[in-house]
C-alpha positions as CSV (number, residue, x, y, z in Angstrom):
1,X,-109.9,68.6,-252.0
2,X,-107.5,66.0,-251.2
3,X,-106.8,64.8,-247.5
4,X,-103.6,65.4,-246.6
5,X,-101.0,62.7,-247.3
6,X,-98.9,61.3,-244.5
7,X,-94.6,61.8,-244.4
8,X,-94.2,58.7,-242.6
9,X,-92.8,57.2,-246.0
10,X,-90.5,60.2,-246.7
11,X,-86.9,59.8,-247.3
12,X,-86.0,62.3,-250.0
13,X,-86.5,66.0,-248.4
14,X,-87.1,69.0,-251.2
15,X,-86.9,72.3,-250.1
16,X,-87.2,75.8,-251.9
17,X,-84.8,78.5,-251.2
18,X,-86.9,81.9,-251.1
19,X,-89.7,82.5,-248.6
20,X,-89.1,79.2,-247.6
21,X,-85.9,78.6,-245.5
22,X,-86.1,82.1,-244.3
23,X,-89.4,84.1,-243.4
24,X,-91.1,85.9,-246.4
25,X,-91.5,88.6,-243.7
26,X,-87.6,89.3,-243.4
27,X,-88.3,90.7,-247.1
28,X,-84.4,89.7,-248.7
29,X,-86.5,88.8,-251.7
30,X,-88.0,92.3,-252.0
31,X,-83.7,94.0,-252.1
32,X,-83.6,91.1,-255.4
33,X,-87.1,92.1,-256.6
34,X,-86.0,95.7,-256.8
35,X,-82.6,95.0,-258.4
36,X,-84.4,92.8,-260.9
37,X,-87.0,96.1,-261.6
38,X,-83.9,98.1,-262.4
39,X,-82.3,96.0,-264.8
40,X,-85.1,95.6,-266.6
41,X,-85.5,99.0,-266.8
42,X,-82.0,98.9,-268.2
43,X,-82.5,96.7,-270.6
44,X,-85.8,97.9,-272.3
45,X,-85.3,102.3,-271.2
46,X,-89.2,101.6,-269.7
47,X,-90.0,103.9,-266.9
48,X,-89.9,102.1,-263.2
49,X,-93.9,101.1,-263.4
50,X,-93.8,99.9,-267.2
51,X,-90.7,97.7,-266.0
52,X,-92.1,96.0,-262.7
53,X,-94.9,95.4,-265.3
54,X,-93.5,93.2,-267.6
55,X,-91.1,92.0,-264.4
56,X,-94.0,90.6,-262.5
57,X,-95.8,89.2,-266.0
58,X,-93.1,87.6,-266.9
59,X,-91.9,85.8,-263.7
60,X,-95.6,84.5,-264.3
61,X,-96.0,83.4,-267.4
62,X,-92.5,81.9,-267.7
63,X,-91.6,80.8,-263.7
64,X,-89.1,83.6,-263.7
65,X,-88.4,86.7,-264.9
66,X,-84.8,85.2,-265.9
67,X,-86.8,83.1,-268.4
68,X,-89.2,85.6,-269.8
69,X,-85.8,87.9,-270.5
70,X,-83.6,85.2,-271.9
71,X,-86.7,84.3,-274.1
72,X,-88.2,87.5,-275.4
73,X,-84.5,89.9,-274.9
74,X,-82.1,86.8,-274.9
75,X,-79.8,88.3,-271.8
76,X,-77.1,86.7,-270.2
77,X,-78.1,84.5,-267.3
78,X,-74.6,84.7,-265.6
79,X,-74.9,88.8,-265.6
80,X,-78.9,88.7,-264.6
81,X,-78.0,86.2,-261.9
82,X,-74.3,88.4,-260.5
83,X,-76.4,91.7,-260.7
84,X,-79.9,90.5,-258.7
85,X,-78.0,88.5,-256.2
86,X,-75.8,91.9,-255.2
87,X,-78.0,92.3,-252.3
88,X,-76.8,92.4,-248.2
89,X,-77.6,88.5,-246.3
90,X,-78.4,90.5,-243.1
91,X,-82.1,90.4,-242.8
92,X,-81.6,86.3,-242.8
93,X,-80.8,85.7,-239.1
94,X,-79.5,82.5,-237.7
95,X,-82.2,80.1,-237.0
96,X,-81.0,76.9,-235.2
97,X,-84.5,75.7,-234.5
98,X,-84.8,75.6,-238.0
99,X,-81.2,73.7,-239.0
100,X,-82.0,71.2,-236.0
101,X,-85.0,70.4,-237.3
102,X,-84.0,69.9,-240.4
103,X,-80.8,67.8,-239.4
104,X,-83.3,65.5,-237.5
105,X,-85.2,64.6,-240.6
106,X,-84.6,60.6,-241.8
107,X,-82.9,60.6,-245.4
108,X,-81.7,63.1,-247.9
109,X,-82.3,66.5,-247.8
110,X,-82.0,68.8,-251.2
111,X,-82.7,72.3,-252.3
112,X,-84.4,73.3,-255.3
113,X,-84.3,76.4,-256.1
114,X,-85.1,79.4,-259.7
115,X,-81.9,81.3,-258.0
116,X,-78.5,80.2,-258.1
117,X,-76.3,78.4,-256.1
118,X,-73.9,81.1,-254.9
119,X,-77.3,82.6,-253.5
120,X,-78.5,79.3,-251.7
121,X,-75.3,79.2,-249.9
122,X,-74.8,83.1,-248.7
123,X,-78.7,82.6,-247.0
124,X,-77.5,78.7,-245.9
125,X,-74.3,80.6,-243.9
126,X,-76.7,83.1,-242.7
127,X,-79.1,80.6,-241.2
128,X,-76.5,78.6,-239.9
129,X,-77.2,75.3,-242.0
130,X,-74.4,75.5,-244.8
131,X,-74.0,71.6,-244.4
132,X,-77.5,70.8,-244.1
133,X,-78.2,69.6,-247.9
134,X,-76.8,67.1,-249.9
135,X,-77.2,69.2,-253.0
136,X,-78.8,73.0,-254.0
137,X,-80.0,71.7,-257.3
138,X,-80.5,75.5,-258.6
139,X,-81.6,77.4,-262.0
140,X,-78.3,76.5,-263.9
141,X,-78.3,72.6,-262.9
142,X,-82.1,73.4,-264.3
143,X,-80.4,74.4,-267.7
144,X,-82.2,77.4,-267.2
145,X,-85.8,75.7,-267.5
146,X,-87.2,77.0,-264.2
147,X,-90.0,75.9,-261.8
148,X,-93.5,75.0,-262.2
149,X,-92.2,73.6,-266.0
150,X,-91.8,70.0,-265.7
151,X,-88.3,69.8,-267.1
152,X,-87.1,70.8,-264.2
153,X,-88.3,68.4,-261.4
154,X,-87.5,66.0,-264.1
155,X,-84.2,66.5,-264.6
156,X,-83.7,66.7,-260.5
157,X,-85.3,63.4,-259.6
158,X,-82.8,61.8,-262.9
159,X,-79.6,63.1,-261.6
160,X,-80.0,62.7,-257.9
161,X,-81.9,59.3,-258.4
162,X,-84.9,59.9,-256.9
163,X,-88.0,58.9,-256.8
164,X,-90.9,61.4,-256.3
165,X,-93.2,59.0,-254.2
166,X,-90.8,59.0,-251.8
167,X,-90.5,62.6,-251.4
168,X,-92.2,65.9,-250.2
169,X,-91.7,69.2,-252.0
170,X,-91.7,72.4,-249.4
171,X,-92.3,75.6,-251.7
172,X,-93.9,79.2,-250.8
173,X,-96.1,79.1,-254.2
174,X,-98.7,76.8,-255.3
175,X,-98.1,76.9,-258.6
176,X,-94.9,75.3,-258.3
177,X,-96.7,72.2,-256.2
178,X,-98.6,71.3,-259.0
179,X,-95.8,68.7,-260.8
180,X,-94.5,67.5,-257.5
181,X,-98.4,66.4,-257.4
182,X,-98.8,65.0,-260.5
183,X,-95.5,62.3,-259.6
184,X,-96.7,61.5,-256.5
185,X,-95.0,63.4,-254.0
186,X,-96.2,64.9,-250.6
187,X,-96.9,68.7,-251.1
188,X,-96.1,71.4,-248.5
189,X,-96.8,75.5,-249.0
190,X,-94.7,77.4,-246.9
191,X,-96.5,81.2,-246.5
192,X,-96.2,84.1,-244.8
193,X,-98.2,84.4,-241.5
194,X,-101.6,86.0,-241.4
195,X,-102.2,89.5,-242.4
196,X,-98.5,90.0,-244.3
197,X,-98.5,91.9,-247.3
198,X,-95.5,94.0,-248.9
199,X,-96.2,96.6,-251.7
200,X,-93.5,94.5,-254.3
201,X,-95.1,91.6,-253.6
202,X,-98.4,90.6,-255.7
203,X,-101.5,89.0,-254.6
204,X,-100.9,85.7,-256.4
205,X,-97.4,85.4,-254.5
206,X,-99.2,85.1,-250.8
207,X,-102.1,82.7,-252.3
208,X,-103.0,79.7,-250.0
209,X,-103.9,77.1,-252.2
210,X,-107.4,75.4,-252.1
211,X,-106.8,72.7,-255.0
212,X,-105.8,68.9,-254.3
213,X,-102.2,69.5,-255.4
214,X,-101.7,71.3,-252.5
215,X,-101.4,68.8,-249.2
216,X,-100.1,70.6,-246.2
217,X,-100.5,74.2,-245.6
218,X,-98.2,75.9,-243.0
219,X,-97.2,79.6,-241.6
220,X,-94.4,78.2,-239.4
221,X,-91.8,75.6,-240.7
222,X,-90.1,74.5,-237.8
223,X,-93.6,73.6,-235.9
224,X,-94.1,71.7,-238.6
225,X,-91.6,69.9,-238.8
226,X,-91.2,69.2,-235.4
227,X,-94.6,67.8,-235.3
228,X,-94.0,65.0,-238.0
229,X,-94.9,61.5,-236.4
């Protein structure tokens, strides 16, 4: 495994959205994971267990479920995206440890996220950071190619002119740490503290990575950040 890399050299900040801004354990994702169980059972008349099914195999086989749909049932991403973000921003409570932290980083700080914009910015308002980013680079801006695909960090790092070895990826699953690897940026998995588990959320989700593309491992953002030389 690879020793972990230093920040010192960071100027461009990446930052997931879900499970990684806010706490996994505040479970807004689990209100979208159920809305996204009951329009697939919409869509395809499966029963609630047959849907979450092909849900969960194809959010991992394709990086979302969005992608496995348009593929294999070619929806429409602006309806999938209005319906699953219907959800109340209430469990996301203001966290100006977090924002100050954040602020106090040297250089640009983005958000790349599978959801959408409109999303980003009802949990940003909620945390109490709605000018924090320079840009939420989200699933559209992605042209619908989601995270761990390479397409989409590609396309990021063209249009905001970045370059990756000056950057750090935060993100609450491995899987989509491996690219950021691959270019050369520092790697950081955001997870859920010790002993969290849901019943809509899958094994795989809460994984703490033991490969190399994985550099920093942390339960608790702000202490993290806060710590940075």
């Amino acid at each position: 495994m690879a020793l972990p890399r230093s920040l010192s050299h960071v100027t461009e900040w990446v930052f997931d959205l879900d499970n990684t801004l806010y706490p996994r354990e505040c479970n807004l994702f689990a209100q979208i994971d159920v809305r996204i169980t009951n329009y697939v059972m919409e869509l395809t008349q499966l029963d609630f267990a047959a849907a979450r099914d092909l849900q969960k195999t194809y959010y991992r086989d394709f990086g979302t479920t969005l992608n496995g749909l348009m593929h294999r049932h070619q929806v429409d991403a602006d309806h999938f995206l209005n319906t699953v973000h219907a959800i109340d921003y209430a469990p996301v409570l203001p966290h100006p440890d977090l924002v100050e932290a954040i602020r106090a980083l040297p250089g640009r700080k983005f958000i790349l996220t599978n959801g959408d914009t409109g999303h980003a910015r009802n949990v940003l308002k909620r945390l109490g950071g709605d000018d924090l980013f320079e840009h939420v680079h989200d699933i559209r801006a992605m042209t619908f190619v989601p995270k761990p695909h390479r397409e989409a960090y590609d396309g990021f790092f063209l249009r905001h002119g970045i370059d990756p070895r000056q950057a750090v990826m935060f993100d609450d699953l491995e899987k989509n740490l491996l690219v950021p690897h691959e270019v050369g940026m520092v790697t950081v998995q955001v997870v859920a503290g010790d002993g969290f588990a849901h019943a809509q959320v899958d094994a795989w989700e809460l994984g703490r990575a033991r490969g190399p593309h994985v550099h920093h491992v942390t339960s608790d953002l702000v202490r993290f950040l806060r710590e940075l030389p």
